[in-house]
Backbone as CSV, one residue per row, in Angstrom:
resi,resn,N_x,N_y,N_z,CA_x,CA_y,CA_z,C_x,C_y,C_z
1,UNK,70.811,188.112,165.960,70.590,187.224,164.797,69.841,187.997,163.705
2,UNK,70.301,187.924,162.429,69.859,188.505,161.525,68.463,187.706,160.742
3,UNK,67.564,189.110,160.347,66.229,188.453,159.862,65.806,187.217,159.135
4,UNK,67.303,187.481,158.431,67.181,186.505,156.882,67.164,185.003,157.218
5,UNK,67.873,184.606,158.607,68.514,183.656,158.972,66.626,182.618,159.584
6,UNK,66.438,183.236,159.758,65.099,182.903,160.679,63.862,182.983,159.790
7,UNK,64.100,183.555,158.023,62.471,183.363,157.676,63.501,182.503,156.290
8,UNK,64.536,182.300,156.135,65.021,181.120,155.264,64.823,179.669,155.478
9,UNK,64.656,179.266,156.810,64.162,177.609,157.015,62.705,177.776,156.930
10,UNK,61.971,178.764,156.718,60.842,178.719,157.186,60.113,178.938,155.508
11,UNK,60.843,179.488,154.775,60.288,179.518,153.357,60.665,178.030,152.655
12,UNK,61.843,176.956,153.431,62.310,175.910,152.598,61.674,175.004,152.826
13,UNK,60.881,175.178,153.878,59.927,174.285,154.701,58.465,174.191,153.710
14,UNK,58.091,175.858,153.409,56.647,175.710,152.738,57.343,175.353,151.521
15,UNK,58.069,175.355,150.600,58.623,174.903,149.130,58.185,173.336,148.910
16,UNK,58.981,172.743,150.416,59.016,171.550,150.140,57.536,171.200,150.218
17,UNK,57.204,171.779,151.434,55.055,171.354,151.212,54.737,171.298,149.819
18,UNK,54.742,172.599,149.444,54.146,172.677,148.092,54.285,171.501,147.178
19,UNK,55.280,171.533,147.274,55.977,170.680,146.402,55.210,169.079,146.045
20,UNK,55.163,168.644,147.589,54.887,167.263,148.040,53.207,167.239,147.316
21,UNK,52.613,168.358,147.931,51.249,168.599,147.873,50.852,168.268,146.243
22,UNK,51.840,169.022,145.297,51.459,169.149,143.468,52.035,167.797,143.372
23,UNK,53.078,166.776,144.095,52.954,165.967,143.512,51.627,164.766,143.929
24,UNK,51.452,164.886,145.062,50.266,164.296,145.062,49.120,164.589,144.293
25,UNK,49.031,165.935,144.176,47.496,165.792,143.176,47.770,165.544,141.943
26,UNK,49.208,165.424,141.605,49.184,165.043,139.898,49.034,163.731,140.089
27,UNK,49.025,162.543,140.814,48.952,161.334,141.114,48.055,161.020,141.098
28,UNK,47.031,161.694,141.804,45.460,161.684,141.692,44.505,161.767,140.501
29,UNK,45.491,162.675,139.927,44.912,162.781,138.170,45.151,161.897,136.971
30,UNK,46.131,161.146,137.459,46.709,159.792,136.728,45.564,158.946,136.291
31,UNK,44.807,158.518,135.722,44.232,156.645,135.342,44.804,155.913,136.439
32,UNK,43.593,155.524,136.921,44.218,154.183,137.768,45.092,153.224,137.024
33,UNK,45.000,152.957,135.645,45.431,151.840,134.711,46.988,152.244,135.194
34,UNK,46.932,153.324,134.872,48.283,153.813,135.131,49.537,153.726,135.888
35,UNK,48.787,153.826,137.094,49.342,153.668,138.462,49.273,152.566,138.876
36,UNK,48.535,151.370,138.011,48.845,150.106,138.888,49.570,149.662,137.542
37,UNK,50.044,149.991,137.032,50.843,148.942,135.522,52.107,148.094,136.317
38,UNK,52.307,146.952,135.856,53.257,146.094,136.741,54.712,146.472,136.022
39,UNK,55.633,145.921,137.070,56.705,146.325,136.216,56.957,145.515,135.272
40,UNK,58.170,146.283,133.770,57.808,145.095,132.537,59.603,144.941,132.238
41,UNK,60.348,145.055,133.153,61.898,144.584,133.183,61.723,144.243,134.524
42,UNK,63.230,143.328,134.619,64.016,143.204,135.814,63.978,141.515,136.584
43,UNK,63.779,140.775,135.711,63.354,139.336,135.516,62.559,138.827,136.793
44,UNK,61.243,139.433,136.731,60.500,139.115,138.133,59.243,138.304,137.975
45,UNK,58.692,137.675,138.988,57.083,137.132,139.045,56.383,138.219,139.430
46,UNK,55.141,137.838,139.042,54.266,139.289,139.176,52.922,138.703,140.172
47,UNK,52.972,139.467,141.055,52.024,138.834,142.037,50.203,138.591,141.404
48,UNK,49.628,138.961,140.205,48.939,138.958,140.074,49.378,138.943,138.041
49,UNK,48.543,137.929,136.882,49.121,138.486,135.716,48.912,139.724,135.021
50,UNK,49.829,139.631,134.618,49.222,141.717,133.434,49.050,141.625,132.396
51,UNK,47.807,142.089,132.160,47.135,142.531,130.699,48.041,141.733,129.614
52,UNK,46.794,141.256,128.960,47.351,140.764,127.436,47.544,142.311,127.239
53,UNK,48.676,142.381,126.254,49.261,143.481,125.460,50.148,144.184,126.355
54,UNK,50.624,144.182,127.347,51.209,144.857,127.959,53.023,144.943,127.956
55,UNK,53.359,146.079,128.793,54.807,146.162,128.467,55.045,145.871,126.773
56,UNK,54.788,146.621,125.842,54.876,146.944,124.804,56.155,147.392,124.199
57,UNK,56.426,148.804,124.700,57.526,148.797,124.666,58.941,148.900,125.110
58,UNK,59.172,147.376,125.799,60.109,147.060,126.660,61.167,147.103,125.043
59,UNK,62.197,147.593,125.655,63.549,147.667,124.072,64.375,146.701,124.243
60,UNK,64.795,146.183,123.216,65.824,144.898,123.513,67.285,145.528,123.766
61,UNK,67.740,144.745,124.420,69.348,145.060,124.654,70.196,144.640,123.484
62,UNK,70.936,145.666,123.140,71.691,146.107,122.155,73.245,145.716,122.160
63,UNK,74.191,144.475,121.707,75.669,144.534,122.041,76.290,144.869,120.778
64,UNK,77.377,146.059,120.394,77.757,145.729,118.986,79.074,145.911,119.275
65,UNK,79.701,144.695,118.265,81.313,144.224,117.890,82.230,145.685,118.094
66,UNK,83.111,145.317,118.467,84.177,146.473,118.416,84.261,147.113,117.117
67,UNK,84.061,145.916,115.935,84.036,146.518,114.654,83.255,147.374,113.998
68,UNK,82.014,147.234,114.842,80.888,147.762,114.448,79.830,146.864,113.156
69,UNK,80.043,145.801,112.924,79.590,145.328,111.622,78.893,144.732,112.110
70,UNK,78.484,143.958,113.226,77.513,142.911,113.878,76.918,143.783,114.666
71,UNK,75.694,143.476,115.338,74.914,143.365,116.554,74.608,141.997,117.237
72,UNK,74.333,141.970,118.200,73.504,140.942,118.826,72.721,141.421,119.991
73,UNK,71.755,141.281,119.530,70.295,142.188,120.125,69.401,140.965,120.634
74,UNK,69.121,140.651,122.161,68.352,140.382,123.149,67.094,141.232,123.276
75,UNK,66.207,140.160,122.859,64.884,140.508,122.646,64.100,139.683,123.933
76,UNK,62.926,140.544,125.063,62.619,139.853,126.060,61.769,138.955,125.079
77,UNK,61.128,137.348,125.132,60.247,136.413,124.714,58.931,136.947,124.582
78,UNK,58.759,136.974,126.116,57.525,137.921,126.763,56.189,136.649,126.476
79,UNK,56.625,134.904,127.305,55.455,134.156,126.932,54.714,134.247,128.076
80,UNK,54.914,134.772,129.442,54.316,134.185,130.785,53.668,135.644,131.087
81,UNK,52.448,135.724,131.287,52.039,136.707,131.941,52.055,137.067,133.269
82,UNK,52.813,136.138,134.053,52.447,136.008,135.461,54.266,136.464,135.873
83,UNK,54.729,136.984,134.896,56.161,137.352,134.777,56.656,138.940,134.105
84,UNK,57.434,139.519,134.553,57.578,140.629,133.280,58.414,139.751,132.165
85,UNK,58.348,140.455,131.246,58.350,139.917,129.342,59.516,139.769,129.482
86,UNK,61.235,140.048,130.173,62.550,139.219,129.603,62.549,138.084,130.342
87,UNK,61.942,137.633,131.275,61.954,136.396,131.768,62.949,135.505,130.901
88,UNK,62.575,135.652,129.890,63.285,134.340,129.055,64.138,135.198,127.623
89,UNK,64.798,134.891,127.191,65.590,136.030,125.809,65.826,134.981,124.615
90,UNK,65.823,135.805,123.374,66.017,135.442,122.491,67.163,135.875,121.866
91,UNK,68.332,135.601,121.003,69.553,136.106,120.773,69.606,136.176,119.898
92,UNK,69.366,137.149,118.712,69.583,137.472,117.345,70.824,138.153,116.962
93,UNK,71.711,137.662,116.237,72.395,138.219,115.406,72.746,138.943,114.312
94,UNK,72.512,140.054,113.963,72.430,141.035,112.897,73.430,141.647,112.005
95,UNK,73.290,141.937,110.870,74.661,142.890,110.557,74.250,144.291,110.748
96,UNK,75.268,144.972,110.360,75.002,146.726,110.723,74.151,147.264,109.509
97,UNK,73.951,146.207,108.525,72.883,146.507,107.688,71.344,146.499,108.107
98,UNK,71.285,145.272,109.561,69.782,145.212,109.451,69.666,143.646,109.123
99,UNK,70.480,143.303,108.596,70.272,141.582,107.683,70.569,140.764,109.132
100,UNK,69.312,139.513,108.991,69.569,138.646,110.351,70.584,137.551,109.660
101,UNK,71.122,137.404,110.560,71.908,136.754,110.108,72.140,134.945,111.069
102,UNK,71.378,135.110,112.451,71.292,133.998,112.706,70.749,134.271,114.232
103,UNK,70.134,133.351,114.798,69.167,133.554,116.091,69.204,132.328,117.380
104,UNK,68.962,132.596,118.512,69.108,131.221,119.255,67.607,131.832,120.514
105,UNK,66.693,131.075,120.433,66.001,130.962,121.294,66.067,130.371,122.608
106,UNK,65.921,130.996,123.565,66.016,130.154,125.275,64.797,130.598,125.589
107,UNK,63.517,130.505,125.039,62.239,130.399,125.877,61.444,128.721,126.045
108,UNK,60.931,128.841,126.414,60.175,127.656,127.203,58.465,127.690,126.683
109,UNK,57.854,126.478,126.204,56.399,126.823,126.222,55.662,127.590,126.706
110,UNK,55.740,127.380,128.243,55.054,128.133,129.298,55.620,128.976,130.035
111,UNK,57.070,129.805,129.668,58.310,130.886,129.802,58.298,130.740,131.227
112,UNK,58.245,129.185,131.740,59.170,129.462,133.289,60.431,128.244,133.146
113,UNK,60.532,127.524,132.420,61.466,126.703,132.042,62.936,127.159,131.091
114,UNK,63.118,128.059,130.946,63.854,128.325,130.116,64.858,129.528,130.563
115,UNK,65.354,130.301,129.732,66.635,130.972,130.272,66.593,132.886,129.915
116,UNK,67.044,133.378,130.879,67.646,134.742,130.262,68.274,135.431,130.402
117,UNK,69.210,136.220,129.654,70.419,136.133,129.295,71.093,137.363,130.756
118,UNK,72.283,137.031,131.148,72.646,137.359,132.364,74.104,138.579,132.099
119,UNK,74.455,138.022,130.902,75.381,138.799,130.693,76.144,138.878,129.326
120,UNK,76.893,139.718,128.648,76.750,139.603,126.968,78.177,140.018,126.924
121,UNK,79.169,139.620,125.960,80.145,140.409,125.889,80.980,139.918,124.544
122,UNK,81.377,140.689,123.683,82.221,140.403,122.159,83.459,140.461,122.444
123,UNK,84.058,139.247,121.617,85.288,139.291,121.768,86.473,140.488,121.098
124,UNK,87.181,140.756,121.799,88.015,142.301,121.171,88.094,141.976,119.804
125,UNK,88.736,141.031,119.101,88.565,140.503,117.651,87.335,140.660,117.213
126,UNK,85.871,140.309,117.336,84.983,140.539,117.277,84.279,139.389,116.348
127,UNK,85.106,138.084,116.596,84.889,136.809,115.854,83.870,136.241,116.556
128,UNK,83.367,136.608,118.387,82.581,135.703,118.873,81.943,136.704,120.062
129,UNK,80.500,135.877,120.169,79.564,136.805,121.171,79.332,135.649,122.222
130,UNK,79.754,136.140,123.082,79.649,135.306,124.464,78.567,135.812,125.250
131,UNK,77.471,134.503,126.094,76.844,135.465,126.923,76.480,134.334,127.701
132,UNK,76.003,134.766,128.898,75.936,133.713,130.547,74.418,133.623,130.412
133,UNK,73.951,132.797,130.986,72.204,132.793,131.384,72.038,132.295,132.433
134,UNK,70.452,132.639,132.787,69.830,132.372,133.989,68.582,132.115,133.888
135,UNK,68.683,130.769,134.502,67.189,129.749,134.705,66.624,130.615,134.394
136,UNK,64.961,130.585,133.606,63.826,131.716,134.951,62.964,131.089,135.533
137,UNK,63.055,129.745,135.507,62.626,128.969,136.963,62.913,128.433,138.244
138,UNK,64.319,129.297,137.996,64.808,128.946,138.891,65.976,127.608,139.277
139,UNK,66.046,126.942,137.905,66.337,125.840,138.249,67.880,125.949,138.792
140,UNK,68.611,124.712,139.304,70.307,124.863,139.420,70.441,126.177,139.553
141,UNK,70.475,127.183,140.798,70.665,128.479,140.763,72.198,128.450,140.560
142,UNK,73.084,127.937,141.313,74.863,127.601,141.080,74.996,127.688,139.686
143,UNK,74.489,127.508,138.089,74.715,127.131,137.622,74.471,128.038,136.207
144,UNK,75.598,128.747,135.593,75.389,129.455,134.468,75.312,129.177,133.332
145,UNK,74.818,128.653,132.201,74.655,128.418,131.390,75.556,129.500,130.550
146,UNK,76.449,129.121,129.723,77.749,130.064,128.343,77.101,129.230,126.731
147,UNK,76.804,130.499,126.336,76.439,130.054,124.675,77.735,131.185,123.971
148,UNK,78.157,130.580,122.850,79.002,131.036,122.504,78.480,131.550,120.419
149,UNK,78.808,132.512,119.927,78.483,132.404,118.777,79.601,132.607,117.695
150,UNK,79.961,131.858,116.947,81.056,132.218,115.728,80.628,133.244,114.976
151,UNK,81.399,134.099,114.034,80.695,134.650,113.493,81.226,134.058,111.848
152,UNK,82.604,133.546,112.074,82.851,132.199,111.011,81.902,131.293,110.416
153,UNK,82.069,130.593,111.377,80.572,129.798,111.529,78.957,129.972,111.623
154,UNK,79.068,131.077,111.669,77.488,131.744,111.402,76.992,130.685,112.654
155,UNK,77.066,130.095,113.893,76.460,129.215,114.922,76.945,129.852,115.977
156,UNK,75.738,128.730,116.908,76.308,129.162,118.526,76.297,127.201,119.088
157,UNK,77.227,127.435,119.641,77.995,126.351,120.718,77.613,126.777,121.916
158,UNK,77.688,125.392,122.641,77.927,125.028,124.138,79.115,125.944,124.685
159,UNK,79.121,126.445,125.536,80.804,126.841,126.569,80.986,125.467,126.905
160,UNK,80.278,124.714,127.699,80.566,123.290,128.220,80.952,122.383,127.437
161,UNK,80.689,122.489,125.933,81.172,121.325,125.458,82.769,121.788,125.095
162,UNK,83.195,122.806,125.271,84.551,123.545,124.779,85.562,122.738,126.215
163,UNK,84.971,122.922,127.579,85.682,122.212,128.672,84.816,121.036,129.258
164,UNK,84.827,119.940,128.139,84.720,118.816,128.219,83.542,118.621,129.220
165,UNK,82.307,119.144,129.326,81.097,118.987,129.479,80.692,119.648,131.161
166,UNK,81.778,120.284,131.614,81.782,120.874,132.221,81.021,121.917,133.168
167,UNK,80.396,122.477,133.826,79.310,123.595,134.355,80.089,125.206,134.003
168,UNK,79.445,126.028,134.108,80.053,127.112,134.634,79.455,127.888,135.473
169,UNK,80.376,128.259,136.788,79.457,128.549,137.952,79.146,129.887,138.608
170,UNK,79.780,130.688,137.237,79.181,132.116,137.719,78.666,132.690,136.502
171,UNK,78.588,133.579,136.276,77.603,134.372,134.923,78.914,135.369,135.101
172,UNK,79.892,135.336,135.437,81.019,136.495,134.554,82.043,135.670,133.527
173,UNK,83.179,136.359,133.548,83.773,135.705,132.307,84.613,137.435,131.924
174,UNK,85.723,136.584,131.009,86.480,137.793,130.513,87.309,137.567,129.589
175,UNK,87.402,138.739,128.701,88.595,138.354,127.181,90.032,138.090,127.949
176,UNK,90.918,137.676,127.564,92.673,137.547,127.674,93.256,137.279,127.113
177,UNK,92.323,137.719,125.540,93.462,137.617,123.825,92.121,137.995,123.372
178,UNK,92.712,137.757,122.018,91.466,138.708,121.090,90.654,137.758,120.880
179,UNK,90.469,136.101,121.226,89.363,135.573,121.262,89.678,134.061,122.242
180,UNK,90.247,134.646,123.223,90.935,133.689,124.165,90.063,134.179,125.682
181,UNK,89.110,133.372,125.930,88.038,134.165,127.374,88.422,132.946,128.691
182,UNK,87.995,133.589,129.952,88.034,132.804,131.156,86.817,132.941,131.812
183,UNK,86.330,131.897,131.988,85.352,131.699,133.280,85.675,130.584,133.733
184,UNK,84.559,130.571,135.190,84.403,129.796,136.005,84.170,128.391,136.332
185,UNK,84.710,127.591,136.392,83.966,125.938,136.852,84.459,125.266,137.827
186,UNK,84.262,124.059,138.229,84.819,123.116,138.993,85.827,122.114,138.601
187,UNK,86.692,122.290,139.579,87.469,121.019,139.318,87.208,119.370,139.423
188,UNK,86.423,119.522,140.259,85.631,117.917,140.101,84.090,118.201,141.175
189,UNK,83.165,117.997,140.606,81.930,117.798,141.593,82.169,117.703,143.019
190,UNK,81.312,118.901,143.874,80.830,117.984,145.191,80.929,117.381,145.740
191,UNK,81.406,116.769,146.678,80.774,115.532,147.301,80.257,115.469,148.698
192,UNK,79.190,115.147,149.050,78.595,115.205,150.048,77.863,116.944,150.064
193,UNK,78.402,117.892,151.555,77.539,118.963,151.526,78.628,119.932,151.247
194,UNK,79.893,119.759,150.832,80.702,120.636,150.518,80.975,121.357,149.080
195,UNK,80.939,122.376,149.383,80.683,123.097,147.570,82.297,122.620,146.922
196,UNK,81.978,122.480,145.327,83.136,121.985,144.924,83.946,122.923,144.690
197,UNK,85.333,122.855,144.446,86.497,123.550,144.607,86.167,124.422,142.898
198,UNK,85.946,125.794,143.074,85.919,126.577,141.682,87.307,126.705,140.959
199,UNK,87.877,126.630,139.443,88.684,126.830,139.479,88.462,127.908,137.906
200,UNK,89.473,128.474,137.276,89.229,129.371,136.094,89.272,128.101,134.982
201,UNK,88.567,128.085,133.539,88.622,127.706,132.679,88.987,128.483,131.249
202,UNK,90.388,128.340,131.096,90.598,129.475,130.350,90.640,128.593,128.704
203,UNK,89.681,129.252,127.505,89.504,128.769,126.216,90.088,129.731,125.128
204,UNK,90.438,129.000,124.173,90.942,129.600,122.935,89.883,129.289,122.092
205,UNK,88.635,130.395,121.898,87.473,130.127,121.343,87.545,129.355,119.225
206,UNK,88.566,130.100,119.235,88.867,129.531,118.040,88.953,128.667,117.922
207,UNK,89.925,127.864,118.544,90.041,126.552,118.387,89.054,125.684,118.559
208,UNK,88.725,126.021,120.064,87.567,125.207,120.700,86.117,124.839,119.216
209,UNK,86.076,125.999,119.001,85.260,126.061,118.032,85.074,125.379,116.831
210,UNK,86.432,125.095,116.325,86.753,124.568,115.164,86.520,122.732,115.625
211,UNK,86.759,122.650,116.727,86.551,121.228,117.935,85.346,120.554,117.148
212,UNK,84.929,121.443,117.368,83.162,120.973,117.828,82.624,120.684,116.169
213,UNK,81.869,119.648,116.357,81.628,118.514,115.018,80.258,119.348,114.673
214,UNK,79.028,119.404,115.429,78.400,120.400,115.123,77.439,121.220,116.183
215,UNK,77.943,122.785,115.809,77.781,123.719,116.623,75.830,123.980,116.544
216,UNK,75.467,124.718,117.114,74.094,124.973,116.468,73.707,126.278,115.864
């Protein structure tokens, strides 16, 4: 057996020591502040609250139109300290100038009542911003909340009031025309302990839109 073979595991061995060793003492040199900071994404309760001022700079999520002329930028609320800051989202609409152009709040007084946002997506046309939510209290976990925004209409609508007051029971969804989307609901409620039969709800946002007496 050749030399090399026998002092090569034995040099990969002290590397990795070393290694382990510098990262521990740089850990040691950290601020405690540091090392205990809670996390400030990922829509969680925080076993203990964190610092007024904290998670600073958490960045909002960014969706822009195929066209490029809109944004719609999800901003975390950030009201509950006993939570990280997207707990709950706010939905602003922008142009590519910077100009707001229209906004929808889902926070809650005390940011455990209210919603945040689960999933975002523009229609290929780029006439409408669709996006799913989620309790952050938990409430109706089955149960996704669809806000819809014109960009015609400068508003955002119900998904539910588009299929006649309807639920929707997952947080996906998908284009199948340039402003024609499908998600999820039931064909009729429950009854008893059996989950109700899911079926697709497929909308022609345009229209639907034009439906509705007044959007918000």
């Amino acid at each position: 057996m050749k030399p090399s073979t026998l002092v090569a595991p034995w040099r990969k061995a002290v590397r990795v020591l070393t290694l382990s060793i510098a990262a521990a003492s740089f850990a040691m040199l950290l601020p405690q502040s540091v090392l205990a900071q809670p996390p400030c994404s990922g829509h969680q309760l925080l076993a203990k609250p964190r610092a007024e001022g904290s998670c600073r700079n958490v960045a909002p999520e960014i969706f822009v139109s195929p066209d490029k002329a809109l944004r719609a930028v999800v901003l975390p609320v950030d009201v509950n300290l006993d939570a990280t800051p997207d707990m709950e989202s706010r939905v602003v609409i922008r142009s590519s100038e910077g100009k707001t152009l229209a906004s929808k709040d889902h926070s809650s007084p005390r940011g455990m009542n209210g919603y945040y946002l689960d999933r975002g997506m523009w229609s290929p046309d780029s006439q409408f911003f669709v996006y799913s939510l989620v309790s952050s209290g938990g409430h109706s976990p089955w149960q996704f909340p669809m806000m819809v925004y014109s960009r015609r209409a400068n508003a955002f609508a119900k998904f539910s009031d588009m299929i006649d007051g309807k639920p929707t029971l997952s947080g996906d969804f998908n284009f199948t025309g340039p402003h024609t989307m499908t998600a999820t609901t039931w064909k009729q409620p429950a009854s008893g302990n059996n989950e109700p039969e899911k079926v697709p709800a497929t909308v022609d946002l345009q229209k639907a839109f034009e439906a509705i007496p007044h959007p918000n």
